[in-house]
C-alpha positions as a Markdown table, in Angstrom:
| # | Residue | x | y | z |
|---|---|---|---|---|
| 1 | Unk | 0.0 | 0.0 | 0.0 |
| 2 | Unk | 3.2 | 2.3 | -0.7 |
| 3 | Unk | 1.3 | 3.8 | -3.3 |
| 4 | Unk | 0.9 | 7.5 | -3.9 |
| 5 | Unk | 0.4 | 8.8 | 0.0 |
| 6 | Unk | 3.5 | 8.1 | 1.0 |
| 7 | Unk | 4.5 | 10.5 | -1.6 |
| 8 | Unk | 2.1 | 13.1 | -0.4 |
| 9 | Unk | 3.1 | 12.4 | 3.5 |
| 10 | Unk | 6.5 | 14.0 | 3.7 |
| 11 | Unk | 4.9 | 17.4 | 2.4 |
| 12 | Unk | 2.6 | 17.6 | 5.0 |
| 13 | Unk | 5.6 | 16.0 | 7.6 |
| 14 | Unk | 7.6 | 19.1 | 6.7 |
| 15 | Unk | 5.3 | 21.8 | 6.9 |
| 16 | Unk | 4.0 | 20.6 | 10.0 |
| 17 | Unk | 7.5 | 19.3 | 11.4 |
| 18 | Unk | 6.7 | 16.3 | 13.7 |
| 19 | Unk | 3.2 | 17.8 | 14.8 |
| 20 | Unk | 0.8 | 15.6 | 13.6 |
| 21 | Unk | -1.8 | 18.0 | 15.1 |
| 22 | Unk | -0.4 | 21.0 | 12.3 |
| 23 | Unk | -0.6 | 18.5 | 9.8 |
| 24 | Unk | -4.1 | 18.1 | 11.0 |
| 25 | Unk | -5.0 | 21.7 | 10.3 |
| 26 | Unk | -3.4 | 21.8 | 6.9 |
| 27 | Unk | -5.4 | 19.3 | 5.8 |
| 28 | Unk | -8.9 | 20.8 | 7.6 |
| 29 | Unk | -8.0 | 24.2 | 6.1 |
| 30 | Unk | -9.4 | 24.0 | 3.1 |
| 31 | Unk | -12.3 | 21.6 | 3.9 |
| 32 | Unk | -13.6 | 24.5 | 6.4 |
| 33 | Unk | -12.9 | 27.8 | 3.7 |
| 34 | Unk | -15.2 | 25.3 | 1.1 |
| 35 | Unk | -17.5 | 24.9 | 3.6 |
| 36 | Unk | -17.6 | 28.3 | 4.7 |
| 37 | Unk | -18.3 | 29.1 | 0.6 |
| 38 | Unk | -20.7 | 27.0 | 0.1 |
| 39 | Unk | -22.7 | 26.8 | 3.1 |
| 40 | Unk | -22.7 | 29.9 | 5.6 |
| 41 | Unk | -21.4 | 32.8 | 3.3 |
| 42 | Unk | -24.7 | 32.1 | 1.1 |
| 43 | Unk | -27.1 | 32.1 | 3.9 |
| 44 | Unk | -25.7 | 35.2 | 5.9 |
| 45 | Unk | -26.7 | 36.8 | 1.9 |
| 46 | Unk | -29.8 | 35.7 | 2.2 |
| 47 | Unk | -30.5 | 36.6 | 5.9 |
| 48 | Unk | -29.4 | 40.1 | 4.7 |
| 49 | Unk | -31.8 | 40.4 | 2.4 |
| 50 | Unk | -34.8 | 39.0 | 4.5 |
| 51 | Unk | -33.9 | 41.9 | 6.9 |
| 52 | Unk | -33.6 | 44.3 | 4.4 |
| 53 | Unk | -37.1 | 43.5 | 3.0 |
| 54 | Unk | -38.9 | 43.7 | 5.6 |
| 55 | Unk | -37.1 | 46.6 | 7.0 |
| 56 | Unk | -38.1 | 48.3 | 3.8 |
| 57 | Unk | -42.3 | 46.7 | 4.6 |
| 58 | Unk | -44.2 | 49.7 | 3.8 |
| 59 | Unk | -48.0 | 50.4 | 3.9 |
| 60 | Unk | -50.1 | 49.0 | 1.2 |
| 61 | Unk | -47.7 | 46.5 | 0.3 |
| 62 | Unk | -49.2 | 43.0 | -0.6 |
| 63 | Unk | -47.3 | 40.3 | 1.0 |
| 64 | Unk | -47.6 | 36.7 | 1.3 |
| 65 | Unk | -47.4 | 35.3 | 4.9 |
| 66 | Unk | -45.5 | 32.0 | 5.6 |
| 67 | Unk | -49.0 | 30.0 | 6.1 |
| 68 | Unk | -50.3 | 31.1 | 2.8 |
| 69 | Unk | -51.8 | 34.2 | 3.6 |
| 70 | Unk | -52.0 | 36.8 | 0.9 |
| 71 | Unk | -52.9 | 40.4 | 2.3 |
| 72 | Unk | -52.0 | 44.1 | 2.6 |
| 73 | Unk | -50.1 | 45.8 | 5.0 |
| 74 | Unk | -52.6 | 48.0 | 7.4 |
| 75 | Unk | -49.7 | 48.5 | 9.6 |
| 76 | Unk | -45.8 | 48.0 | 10.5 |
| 77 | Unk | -44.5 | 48.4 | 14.6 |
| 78 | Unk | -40.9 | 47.5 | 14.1 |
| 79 | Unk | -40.6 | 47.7 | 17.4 |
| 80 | Unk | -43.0 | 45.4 | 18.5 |
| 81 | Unk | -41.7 | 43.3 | 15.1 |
| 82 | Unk | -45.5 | 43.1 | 14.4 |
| 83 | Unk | -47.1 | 43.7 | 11.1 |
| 84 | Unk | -51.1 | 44.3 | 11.0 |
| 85 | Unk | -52.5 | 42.7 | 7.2 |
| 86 | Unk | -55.6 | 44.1 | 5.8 |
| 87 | Unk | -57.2 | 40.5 | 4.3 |
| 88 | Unk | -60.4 | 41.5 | 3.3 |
| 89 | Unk | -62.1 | 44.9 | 1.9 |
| 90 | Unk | -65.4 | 44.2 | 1.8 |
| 91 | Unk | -65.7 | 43.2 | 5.7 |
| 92 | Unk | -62.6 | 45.4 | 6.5 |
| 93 | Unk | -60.8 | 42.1 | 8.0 |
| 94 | Unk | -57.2 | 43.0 | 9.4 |
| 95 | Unk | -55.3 | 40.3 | 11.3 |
| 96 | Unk | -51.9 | 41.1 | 13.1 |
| 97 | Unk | -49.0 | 38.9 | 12.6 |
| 98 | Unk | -45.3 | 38.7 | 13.5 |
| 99 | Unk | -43.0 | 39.9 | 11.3 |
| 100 | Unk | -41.6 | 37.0 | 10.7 |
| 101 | Unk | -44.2 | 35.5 | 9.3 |
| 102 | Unk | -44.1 | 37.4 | 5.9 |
| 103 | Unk | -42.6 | 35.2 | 3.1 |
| 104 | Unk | -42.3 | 37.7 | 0.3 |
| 105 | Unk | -43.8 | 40.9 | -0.9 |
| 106 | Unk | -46.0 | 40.5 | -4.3 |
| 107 | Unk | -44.5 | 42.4 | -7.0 |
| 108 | Unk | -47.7 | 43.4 | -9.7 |
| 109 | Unk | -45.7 | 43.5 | -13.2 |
| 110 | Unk | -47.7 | 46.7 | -13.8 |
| 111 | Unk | -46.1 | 48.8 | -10.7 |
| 112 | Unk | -42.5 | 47.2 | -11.9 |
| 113 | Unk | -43.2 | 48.7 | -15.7 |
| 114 | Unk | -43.7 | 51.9 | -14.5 |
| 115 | Unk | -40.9 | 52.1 | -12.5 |
């Protein structure tokens, strides 16, 4: 089994020196950057932009909830992180949920052409 690691060992022997703990963490250093790129780095970005949308939740914007929901914003209390959704004109329905709960905000193509 002298095949090619024993050619690979004596790089890692050297750099290292007789620490088999340092050639331990030269080998795990580039496992953890990849998974750093790959895994945490996207979803901090896409944290950031959850917070920046509904830091930006404005009044009579038309969201969808995480259950489902589809309403319009009556209200925002950052504070309180609470949102209040109009659901309903004809009974005047409004329903207060955490902030949290919104999924998305509903784009119409018609606003986004006129912009």
């Amino acid at each position: 089994m002298n095949l090619e690691l024993n050619g690979l060992m004596p790089l890692f022997a050297q750099a290292g020196g007789d620490n088999p703990l340092m050639s331990m963490l030269l080998l795990m250093a580039p496992v953890l950057f990849l998974f750093w790129l790959f895994m945490i780095r996207p979803q901090q970005r896409e944290d950031d932009r959850r917070r920046k949308m509904l830091e930006a939740l404005k009044k009579n914007d038309k969201v969808y909830t995480v259950g489902g929901i589809v309403g319009v914003v009556h209200s925002v209390d950052l504070e309180k992180k609470e949102v209040v959704l109009k659901l309903d004109d004809s009974n005047n329905t409004k329903v207060k949920f955490l902030l949290s709960a919104i999924a998305a905000i509903v784009v119409d193509p018609q606003e986004e052409e006129k912009k």
